[in-house]
C-alpha positions as a Markdown table, in Angstrom:
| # | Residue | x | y | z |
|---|---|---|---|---|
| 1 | Unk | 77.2 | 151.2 | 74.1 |
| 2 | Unk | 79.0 | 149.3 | 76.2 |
| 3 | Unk | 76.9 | 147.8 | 79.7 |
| 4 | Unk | 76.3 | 144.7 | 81.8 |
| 5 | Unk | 79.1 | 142.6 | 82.8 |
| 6 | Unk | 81.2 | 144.0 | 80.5 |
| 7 | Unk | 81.5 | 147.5 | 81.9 |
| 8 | Unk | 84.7 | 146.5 | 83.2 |
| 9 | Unk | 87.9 | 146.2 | 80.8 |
| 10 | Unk | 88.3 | 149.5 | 78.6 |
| 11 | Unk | 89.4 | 150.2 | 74.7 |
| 12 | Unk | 91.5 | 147.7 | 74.1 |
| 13 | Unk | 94.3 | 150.2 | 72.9 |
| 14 | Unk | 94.2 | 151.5 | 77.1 |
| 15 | Unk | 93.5 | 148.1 | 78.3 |
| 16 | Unk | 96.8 | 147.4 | 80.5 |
| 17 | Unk | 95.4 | 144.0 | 81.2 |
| 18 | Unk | 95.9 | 142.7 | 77.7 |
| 19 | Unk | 98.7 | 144.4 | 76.8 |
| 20 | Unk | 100.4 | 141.9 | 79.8 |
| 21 | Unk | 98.5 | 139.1 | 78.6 |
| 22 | Unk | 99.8 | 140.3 | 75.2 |
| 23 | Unk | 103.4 | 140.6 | 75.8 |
| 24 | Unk | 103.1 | 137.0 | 78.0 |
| 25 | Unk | 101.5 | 135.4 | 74.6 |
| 26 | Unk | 104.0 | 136.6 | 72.1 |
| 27 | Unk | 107.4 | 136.5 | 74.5 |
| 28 | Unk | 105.8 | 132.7 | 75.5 |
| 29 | Unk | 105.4 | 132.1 | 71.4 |
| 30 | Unk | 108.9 | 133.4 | 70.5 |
| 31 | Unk | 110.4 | 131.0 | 73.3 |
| 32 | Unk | 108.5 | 128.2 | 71.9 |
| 33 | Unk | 109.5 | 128.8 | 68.4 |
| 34 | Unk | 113.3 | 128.8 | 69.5 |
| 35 | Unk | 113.0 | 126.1 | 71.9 |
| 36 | Unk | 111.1 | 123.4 | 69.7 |
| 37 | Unk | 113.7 | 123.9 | 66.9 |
| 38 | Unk | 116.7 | 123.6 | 69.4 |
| 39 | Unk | 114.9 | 120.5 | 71.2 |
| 40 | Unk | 114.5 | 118.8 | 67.8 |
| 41 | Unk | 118.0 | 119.6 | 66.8 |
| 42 | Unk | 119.3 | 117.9 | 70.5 |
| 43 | Unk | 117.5 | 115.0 | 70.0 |
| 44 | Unk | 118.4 | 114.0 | 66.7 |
| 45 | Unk | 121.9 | 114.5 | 67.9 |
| 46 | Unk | 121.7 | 112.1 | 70.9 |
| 47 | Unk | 120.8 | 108.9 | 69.1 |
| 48 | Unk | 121.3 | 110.7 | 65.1 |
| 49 | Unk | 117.7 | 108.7 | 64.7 |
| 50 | Unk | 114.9 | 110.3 | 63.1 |
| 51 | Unk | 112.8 | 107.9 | 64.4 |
| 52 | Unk | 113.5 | 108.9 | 68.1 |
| 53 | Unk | 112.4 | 112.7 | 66.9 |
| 54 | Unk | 109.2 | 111.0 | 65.4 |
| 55 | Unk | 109.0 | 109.1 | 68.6 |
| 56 | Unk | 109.2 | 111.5 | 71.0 |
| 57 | Unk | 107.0 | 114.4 | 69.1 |
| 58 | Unk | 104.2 | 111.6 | 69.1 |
| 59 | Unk | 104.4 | 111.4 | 72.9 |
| 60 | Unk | 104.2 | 115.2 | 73.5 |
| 61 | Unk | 101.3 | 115.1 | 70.6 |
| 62 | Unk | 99.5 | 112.7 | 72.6 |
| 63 | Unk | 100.4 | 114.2 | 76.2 |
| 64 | Unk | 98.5 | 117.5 | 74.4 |
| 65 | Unk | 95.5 | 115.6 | 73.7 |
| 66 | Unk | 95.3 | 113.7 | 77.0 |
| 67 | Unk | 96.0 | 116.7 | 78.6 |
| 68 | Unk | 93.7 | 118.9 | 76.8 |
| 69 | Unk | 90.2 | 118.4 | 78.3 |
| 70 | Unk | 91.3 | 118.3 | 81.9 |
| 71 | Unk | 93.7 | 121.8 | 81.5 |
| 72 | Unk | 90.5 | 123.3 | 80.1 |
| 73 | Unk | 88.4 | 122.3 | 83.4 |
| 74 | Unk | 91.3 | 123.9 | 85.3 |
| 75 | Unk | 90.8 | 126.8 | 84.0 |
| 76 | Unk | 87.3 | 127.5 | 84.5 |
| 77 | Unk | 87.5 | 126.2 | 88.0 |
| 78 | Unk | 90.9 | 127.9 | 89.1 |
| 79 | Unk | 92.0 | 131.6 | 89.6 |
| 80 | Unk | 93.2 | 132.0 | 85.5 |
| 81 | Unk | 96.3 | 134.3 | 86.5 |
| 82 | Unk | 97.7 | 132.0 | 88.6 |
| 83 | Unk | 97.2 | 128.7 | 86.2 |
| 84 | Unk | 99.0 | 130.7 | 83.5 |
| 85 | Unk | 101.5 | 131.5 | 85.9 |
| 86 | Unk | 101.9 | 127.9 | 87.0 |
| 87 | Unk | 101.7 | 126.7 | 83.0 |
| 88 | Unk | 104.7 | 128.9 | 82.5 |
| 89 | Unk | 106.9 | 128.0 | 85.0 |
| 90 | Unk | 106.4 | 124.4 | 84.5 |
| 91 | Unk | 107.3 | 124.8 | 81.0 |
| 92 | Unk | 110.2 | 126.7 | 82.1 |
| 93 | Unk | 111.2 | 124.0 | 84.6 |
| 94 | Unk | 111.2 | 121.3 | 81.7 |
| 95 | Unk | 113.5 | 123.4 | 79.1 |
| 96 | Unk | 116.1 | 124.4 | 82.4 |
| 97 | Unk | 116.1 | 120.6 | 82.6 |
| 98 | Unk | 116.7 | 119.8 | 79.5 |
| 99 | Unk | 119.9 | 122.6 | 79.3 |
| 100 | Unk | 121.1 | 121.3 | 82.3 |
| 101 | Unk | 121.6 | 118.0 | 81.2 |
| 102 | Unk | 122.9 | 119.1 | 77.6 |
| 103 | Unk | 125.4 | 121.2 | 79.9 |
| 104 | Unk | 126.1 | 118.0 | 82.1 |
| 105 | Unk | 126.1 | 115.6 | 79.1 |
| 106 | Unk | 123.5 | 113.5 | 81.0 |
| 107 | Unk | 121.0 | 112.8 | 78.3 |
| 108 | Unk | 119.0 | 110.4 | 78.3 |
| 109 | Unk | 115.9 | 109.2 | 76.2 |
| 110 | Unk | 113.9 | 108.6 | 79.9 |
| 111 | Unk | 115.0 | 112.7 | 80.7 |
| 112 | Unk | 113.5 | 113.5 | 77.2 |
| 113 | Unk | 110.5 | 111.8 | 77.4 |
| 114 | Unk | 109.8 | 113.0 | 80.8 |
| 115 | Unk | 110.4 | 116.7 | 79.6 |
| 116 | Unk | 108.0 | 116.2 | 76.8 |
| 117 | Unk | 105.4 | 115.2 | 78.6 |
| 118 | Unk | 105.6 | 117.7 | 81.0 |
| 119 | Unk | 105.9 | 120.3 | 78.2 |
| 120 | Unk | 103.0 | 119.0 | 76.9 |
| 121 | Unk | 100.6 | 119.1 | 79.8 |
| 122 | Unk | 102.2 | 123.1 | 80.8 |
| 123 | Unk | 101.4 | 123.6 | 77.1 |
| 124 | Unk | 97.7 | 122.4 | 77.1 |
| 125 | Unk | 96.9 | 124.3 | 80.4 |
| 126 | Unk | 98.7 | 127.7 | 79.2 |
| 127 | Unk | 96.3 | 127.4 | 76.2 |
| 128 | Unk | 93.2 | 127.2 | 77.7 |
| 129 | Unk | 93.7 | 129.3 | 80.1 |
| 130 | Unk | 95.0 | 132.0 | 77.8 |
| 131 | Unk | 91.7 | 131.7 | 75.6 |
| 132 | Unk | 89.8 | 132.4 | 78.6 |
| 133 | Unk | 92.2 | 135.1 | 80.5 |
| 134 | Unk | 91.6 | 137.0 | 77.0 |
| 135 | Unk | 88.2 | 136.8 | 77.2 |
| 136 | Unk | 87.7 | 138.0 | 80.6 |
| 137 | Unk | 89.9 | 141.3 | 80.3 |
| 138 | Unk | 88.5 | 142.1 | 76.7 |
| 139 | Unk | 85.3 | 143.9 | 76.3 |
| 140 | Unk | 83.4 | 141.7 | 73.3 |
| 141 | Unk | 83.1 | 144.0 | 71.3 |
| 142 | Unk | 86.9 | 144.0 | 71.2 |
| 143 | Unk | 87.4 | 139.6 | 71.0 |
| 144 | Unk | 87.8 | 140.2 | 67.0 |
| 145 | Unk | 90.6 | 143.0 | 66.9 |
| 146 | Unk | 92.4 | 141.2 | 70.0 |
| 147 | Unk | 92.4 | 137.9 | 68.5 |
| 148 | Unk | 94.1 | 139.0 | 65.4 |
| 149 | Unk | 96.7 | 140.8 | 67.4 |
| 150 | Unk | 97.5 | 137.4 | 69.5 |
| 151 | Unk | 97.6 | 135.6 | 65.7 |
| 152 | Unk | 99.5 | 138.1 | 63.6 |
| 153 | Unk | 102.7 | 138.2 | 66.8 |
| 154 | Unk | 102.4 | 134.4 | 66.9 |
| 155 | Unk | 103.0 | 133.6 | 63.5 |
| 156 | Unk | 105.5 | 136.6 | 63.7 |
| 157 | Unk | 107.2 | 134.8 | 66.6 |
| 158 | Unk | 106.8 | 131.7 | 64.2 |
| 159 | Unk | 109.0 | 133.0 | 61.6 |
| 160 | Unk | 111.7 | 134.9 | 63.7 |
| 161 | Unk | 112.0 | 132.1 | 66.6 |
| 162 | Unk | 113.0 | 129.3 | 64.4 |
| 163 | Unk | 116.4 | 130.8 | 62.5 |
| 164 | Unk | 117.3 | 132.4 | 66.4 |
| 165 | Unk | 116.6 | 128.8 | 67.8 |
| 166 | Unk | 119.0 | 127.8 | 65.0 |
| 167 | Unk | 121.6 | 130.6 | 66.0 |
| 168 | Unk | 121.9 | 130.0 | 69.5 |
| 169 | Unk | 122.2 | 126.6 | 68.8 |
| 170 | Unk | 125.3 | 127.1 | 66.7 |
| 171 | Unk | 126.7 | 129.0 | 69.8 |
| 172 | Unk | 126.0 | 126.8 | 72.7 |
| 173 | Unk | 123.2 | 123.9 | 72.6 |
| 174 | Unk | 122.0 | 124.4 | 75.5 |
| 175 | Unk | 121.5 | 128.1 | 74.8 |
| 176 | Unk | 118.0 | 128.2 | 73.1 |
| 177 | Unk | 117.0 | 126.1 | 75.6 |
| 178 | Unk | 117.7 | 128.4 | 78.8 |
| 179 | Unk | 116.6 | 131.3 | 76.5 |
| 180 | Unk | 113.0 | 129.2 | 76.3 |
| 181 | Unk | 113.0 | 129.0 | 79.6 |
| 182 | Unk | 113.5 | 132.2 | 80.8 |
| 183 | Unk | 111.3 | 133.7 | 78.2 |
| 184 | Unk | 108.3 | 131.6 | 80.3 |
| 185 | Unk | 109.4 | 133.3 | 82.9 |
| 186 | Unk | 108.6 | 136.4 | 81.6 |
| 187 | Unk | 105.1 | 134.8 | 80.7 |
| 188 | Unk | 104.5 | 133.7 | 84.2 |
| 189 | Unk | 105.5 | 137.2 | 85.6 |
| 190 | Unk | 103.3 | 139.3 | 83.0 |
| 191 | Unk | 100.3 | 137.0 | 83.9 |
| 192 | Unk | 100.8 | 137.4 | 87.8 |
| 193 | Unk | 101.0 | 141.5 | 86.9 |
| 194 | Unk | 97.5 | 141.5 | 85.3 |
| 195 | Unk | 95.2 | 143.6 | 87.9 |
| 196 | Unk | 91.4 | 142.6 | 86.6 |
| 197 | Unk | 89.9 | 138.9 | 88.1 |
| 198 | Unk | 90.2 | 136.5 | 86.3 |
| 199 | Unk | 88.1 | 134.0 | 87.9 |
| 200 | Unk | 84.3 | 133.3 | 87.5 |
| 201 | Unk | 82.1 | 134.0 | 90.2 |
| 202 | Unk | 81.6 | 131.6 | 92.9 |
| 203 | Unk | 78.8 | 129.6 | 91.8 |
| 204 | Unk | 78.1 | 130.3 | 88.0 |
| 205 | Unk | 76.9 | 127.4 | 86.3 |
| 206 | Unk | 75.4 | 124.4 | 87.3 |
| 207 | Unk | 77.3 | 121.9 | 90.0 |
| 208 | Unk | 79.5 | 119.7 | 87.8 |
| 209 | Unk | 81.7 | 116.5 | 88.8 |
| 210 | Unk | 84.2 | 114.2 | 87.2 |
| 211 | Unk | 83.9 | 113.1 | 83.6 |
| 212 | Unk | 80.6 | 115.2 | 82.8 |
| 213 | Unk | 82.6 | 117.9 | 84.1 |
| 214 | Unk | 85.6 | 117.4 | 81.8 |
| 215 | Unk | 83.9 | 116.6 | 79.1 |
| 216 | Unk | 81.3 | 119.5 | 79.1 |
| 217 | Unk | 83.2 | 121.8 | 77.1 |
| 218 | Unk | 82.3 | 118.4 | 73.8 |
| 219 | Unk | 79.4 | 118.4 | 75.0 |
| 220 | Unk | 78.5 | 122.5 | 74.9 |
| 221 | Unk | 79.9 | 122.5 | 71.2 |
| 222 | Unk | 78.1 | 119.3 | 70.4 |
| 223 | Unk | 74.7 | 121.0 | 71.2 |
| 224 | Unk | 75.5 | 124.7 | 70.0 |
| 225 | Unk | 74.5 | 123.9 | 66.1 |
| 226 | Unk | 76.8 | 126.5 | 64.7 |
| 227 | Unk | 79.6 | 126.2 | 67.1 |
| 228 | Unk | 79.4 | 122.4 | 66.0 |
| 229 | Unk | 79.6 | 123.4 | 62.6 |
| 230 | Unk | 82.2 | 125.6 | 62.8 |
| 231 | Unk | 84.3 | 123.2 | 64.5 |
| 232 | Unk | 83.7 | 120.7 | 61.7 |
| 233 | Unk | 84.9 | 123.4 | 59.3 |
| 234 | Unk | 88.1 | 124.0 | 61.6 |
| 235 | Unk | 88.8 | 119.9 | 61.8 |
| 236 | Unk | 89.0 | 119.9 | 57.5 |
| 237 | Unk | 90.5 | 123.4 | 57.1 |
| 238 | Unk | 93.3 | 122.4 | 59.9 |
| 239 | Unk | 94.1 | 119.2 | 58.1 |
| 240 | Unk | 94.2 | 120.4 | 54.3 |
| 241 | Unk | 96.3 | 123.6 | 56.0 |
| 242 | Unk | 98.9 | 121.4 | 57.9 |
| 243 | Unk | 99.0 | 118.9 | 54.9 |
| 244 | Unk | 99.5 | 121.2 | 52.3 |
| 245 | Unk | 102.1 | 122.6 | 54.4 |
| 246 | Unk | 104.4 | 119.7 | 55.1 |
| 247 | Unk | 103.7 | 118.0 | 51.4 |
| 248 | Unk | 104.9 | 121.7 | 49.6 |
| 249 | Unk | 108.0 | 121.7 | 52.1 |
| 250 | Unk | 108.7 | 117.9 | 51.4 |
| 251 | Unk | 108.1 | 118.9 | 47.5 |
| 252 | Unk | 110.2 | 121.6 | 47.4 |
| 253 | Unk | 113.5 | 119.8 | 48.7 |
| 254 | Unk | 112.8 | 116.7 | 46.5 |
| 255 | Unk | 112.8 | 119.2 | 43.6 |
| 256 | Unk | 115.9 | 120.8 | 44.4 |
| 257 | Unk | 114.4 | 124.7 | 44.9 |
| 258 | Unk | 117.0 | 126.5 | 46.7 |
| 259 | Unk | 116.8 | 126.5 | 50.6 |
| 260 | Unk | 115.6 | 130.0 | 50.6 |
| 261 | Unk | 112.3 | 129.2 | 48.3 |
| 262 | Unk | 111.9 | 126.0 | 50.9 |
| 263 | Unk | 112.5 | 128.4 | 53.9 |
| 264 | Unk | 110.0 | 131.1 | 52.3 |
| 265 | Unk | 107.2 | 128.7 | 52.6 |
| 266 | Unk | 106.8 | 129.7 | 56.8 |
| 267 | Unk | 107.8 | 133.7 | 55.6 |
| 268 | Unk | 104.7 | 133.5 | 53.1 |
| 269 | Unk | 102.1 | 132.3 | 55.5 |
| 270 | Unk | 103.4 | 134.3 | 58.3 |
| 271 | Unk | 103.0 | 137.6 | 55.5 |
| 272 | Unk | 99.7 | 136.8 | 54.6 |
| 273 | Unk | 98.7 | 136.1 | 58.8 |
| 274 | Unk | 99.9 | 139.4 | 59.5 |
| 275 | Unk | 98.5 | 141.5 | 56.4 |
| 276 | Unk | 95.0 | 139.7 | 57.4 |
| 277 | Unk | 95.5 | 140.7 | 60.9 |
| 278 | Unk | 96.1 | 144.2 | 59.8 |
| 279 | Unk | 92.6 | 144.2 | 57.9 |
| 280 | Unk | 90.7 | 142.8 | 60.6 |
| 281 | Unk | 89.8 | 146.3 | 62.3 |
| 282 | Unk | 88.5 | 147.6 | 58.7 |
| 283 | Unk | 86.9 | 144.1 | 57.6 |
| 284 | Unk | 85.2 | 143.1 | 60.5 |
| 285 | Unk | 82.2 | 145.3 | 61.2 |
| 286 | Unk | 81.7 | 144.8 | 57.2 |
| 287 | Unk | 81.6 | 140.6 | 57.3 |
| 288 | Unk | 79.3 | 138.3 | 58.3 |
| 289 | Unk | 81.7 | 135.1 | 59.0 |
| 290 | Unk | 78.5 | 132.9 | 58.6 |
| 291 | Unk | 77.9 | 134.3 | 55.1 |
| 292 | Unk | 81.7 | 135.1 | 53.7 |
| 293 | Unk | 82.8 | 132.0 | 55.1 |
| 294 | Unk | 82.2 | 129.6 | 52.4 |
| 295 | Unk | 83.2 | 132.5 | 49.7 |
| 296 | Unk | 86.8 | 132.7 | 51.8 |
| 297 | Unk | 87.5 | 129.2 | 51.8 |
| 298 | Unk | 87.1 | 128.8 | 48.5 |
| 299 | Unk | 89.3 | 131.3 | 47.5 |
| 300 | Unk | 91.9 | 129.7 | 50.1 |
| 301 | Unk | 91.0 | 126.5 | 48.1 |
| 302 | Unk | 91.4 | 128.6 | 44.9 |
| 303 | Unk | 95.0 | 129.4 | 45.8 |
| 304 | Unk | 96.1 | 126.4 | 47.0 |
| 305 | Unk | 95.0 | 124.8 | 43.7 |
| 306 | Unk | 97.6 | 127.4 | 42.6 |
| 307 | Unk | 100.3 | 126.1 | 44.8 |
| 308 | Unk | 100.1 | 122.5 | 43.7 |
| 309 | Unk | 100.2 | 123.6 | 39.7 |
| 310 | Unk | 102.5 | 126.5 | 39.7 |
| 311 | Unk | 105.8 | 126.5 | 38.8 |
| 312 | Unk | 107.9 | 129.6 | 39.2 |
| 313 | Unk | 109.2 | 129.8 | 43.0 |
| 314 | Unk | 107.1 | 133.3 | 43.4 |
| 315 | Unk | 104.1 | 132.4 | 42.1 |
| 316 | Unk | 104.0 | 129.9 | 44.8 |
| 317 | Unk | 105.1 | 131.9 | 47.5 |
| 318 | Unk | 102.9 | 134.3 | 46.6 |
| 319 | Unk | 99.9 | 132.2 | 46.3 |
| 320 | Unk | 100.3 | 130.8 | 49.4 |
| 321 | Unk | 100.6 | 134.3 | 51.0 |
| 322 | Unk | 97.2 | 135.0 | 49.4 |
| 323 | Unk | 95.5 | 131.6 | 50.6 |
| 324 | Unk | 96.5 | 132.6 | 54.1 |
| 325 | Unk | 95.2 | 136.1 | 54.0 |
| 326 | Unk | 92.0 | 135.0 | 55.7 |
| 327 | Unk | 92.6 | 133.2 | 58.1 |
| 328 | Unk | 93.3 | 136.2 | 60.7 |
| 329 | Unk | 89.7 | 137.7 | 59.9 |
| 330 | Unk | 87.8 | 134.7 | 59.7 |
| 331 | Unk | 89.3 | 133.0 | 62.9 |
| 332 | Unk | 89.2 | 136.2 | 65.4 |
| 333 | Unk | 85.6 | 137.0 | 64.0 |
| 334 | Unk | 84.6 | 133.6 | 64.4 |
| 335 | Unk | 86.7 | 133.1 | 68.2 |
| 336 | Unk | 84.5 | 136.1 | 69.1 |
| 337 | Unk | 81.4 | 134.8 | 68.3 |
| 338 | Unk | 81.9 | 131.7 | 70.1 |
| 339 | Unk | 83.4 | 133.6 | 73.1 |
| 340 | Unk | 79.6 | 135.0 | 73.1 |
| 341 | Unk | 77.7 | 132.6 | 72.9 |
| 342 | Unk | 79.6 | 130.0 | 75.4 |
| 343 | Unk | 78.5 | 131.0 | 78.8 |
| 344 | Unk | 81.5 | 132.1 | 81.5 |
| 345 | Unk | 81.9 | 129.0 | 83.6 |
| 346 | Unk | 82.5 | 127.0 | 80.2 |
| 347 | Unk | 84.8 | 128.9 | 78.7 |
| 348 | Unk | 88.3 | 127.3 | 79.2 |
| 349 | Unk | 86.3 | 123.8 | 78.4 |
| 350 | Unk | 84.8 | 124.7 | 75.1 |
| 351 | Unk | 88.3 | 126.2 | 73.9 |
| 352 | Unk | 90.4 | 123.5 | 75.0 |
| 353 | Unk | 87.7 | 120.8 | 73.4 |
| 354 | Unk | 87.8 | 123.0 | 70.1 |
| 355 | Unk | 91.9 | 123.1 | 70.2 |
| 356 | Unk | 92.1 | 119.2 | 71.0 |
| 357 | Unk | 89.6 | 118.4 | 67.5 |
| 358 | Unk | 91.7 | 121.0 | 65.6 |
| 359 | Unk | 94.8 | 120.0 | 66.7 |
| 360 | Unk | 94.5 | 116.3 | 66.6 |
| 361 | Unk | 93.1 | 116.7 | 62.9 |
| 362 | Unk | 96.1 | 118.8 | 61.9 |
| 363 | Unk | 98.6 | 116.0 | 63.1 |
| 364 | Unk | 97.2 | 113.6 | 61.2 |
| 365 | Unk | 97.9 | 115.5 | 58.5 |
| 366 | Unk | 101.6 | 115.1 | 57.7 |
| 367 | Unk | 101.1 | 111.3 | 57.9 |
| 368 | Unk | 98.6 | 111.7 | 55.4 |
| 369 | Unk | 100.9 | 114.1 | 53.2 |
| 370 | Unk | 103.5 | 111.6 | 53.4 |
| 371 | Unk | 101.7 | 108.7 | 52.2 |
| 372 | Unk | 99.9 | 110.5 | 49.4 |
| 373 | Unk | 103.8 | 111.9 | 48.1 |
| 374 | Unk | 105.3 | 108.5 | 48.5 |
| 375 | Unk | 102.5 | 106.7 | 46.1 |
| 376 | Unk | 100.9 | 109.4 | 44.3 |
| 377 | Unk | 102.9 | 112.4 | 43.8 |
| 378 | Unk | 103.3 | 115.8 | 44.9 |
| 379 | Unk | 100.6 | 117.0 | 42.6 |
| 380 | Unk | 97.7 | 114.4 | 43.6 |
| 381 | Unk | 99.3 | 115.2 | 47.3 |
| 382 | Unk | 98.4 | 119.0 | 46.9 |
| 383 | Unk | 95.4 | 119.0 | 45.5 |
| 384 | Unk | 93.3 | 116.0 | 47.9 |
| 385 | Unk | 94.4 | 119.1 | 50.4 |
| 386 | Unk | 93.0 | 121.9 | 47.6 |
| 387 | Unk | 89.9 | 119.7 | 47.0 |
| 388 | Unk | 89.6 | 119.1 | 51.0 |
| 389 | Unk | 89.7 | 122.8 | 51.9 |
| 390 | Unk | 86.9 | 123.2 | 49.1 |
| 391 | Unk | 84.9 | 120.5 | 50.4 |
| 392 | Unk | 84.8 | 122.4 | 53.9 |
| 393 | Unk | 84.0 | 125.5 | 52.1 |
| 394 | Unk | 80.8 | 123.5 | 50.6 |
| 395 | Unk | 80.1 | 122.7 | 54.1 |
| 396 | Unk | 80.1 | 125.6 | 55.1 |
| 397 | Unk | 78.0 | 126.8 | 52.4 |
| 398 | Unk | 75.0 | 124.0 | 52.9 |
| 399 | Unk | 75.1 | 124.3 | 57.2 |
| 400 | Unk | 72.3 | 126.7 | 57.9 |
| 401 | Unk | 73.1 | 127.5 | 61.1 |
| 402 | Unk | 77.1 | 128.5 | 60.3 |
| 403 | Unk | 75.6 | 130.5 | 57.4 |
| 404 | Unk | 73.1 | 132.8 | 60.2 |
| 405 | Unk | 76.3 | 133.5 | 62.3 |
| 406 | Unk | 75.9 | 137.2 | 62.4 |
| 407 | Unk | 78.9 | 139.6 | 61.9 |
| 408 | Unk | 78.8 | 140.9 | 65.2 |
| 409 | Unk | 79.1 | 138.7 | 68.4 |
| 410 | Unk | 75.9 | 138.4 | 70.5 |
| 411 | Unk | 74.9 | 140.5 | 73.7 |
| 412 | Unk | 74.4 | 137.7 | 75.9 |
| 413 | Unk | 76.7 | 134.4 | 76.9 |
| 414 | Unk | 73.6 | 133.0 | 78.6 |
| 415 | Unk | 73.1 | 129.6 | 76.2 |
| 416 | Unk | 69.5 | 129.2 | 77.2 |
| 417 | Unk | 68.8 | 132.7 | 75.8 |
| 418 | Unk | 70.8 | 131.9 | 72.6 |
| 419 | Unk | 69.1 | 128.7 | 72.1 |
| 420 | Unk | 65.5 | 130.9 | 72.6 |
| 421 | Unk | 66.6 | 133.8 | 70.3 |
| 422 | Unk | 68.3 | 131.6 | 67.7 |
| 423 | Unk | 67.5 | 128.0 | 67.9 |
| 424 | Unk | 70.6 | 126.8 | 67.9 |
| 425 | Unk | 70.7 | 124.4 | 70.5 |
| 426 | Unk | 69.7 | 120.4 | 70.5 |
């Protein structure tokens, strides 16, 4: 039965709300995917240095980090429509300028920079504020289902975007780019459509100011026990995932598999996203995360053991397909839960402070792949990210309080209730 505050949004299948949020998230996603490939591709050919590429993806990697605290206090504190809104049309503003200066032939590595960071920052606010616009037009009983829907079109978008990107840059260069842009467009208009408030009452929470108030979301999943140890368990599973990634890629080329086994690799994890997101409505009323968790990530473990030893190009493929079959149910159960327990001011601040960890861990991890391929092999490379997704599995197994994380999210967002009922808080 569905009461309280959440009497509001409706089934999700008649929720109008997040079917705009919906088609802003995967339209935004597809842009992305055909934008970053054509913005690589651009670079590279300004200056033919790899290093500028590496150069210039660090400073949008590290304008997301910066950015990433602050952009979730923006979007607790302001209206969430119209930060969306404001994230996309910045974001459309950078790849315009960018196409207008590949149309102008007026690069320059200034411009690019610029652009980057301003990419970046949009990108880091359109996040958070996504993750919380999502959970404020979504009854909670409905986090799971809708979570695996945003998941399964992104890693859709993942696969589709980059070969378009390619294609329109074959045509015109500055095509994918204007393409990027006005798909944010598009974005910005379907969040500015959405009729339900998205804003949290006046006055919810306690009075906040400068760093404490940027930094609260840290601190919320610092002191929430199983929120902390989920998050830990995100960090490792991020970095084996994105390592194992780039090392298998890198692997692959050195070893001469054709270029359709090497472009397979993105095809197999977006097949097993999108078959786990099919599951989800079946699987999740029937799983505890805190129980199944470290049972999941050791057979994700299991099967990227597989990857590293195997030989033939489908048992890889299909391996890695399996491994990523999870991930879907798993992460939407688990973003539910958390949307539960985090209370409604704090929202935007605990997601963009979960994102920042995540995200930071799993750009380490193609340094770290590289390193371990260029002295140890590809086979020692594979398995420290096997043996690291096992280790968080063990993790998860020993953490009490990840293991009582109950299948269903809780009834109340209030954290001083949750700490009472569940003694989860320091």
């Amino acid at each position: 039965m569905r009461s309280g505050a959440d009497d509001g949004p409706g089934p999700l299948k008649h929720n109008g709300d997040f079917a705009l949020l919906q088609l802003g998230n995967s339209v935004n996603d597809l842009g992305t995917a055909i934008g970053v490939i054509a913005l690589n591709l651009i670079i590279y050919s300004f200056r033919h240095s790899p290093i500028l590429v590496g150069v210039i993806d660090a400073v949008e990697l590290i304008t997301l980090v910066l950015c990433g605290l602050p952009a979730g206090l923006i979007a607790d504190k302001l209206r969430t429509a119209r930060v969306l809104a404001t994230a996309a049309a910045a974001g459309a503003l950078a790849y315009a300028a960018v196409a207008v200066m590949v149309v102008r032939h007026v690069l320059s590595v200034a411009g690019l920079v610029a652009v980057v960071i301003l990419i970046g920052a949009s990108s880091s606010a359109y996040a958070a504020a996504s993750r919380t616009a999502v959970r404020r037009v979504v009854h909670g009983t409905d986090l799971a289902t809708a979570t695996s829907l945003i998941q399964a079109r992104g890693a859709l978008a993942l696969v589709i975007g980059a070969p378009i990107g390619g294609l329109l840059y074959g045509w015109q260069h500055w095509l994918p780019l204007a393409f990027n842009a006005v798909s944010y467009l598009v974005a910005a208009g379907a969040a500015l459509l959405v009729r339900r408030p998205m804003r949290v009452p006046g006055g919810s929470g306690p009075a906040e100011t400068g760093a404490a108030a940027i930094l609260a979301g840290l601190t919320f999943l610092w002191r929430c026990l199983p929120l902390r140890g989920i998050t830990l368990v995100g960090i490792a599973t991020g970095f084996a995932s994105g390592g194992l990634l780039m090392s298998l890629i890198v692997n692959l080329q050195q070893r001469h598999y054709p270029y359709a086994v090497v472009g397979g690799v993105q095809s197999a994890v977006a097949a097993g996203m999108i078959t786990g997101a099919i599951l989800v409505p079946a699987v999740q009323p029937r799983v505890a995360p805190g129980r199944h968790l470290a049972g999941a990530l050791l057979f994700v473990a299991g099967c990227f053991a597989v990857v590293a030893v195997a030989g033939p190009p489908w048992l890889i493929l299909l391996a890695l397909a399996l491994g990523c079959l999870p991930v879907v149910p798993l992460v939407s159960t688990l973003t539910a839960f958390e949307a539960s327990v985090v209370p409604a001011h704090l929202q935007g601040r605990v997601a963009a402070a979960d994102r920042v960890l995540t995200d930071s861990a799993s750009a380490v991890a193609p340094l770290a792949g590289g390193l371990l391929l260029q002295y140890f092999g590809h086979l020692t490379a594979l398995l420290v990210f096997a043996g690291t997704m096992a280790a968080a599995a063990g993790y998860a197994r020993a953490d009490r309080h990840v293991r009582a994380i109950p299948a269903r999210p809780l009834a109340t967002t209030d954290p001083a209730t949750a700490a009472v009922a569940h003694g989860d808080h320091e």
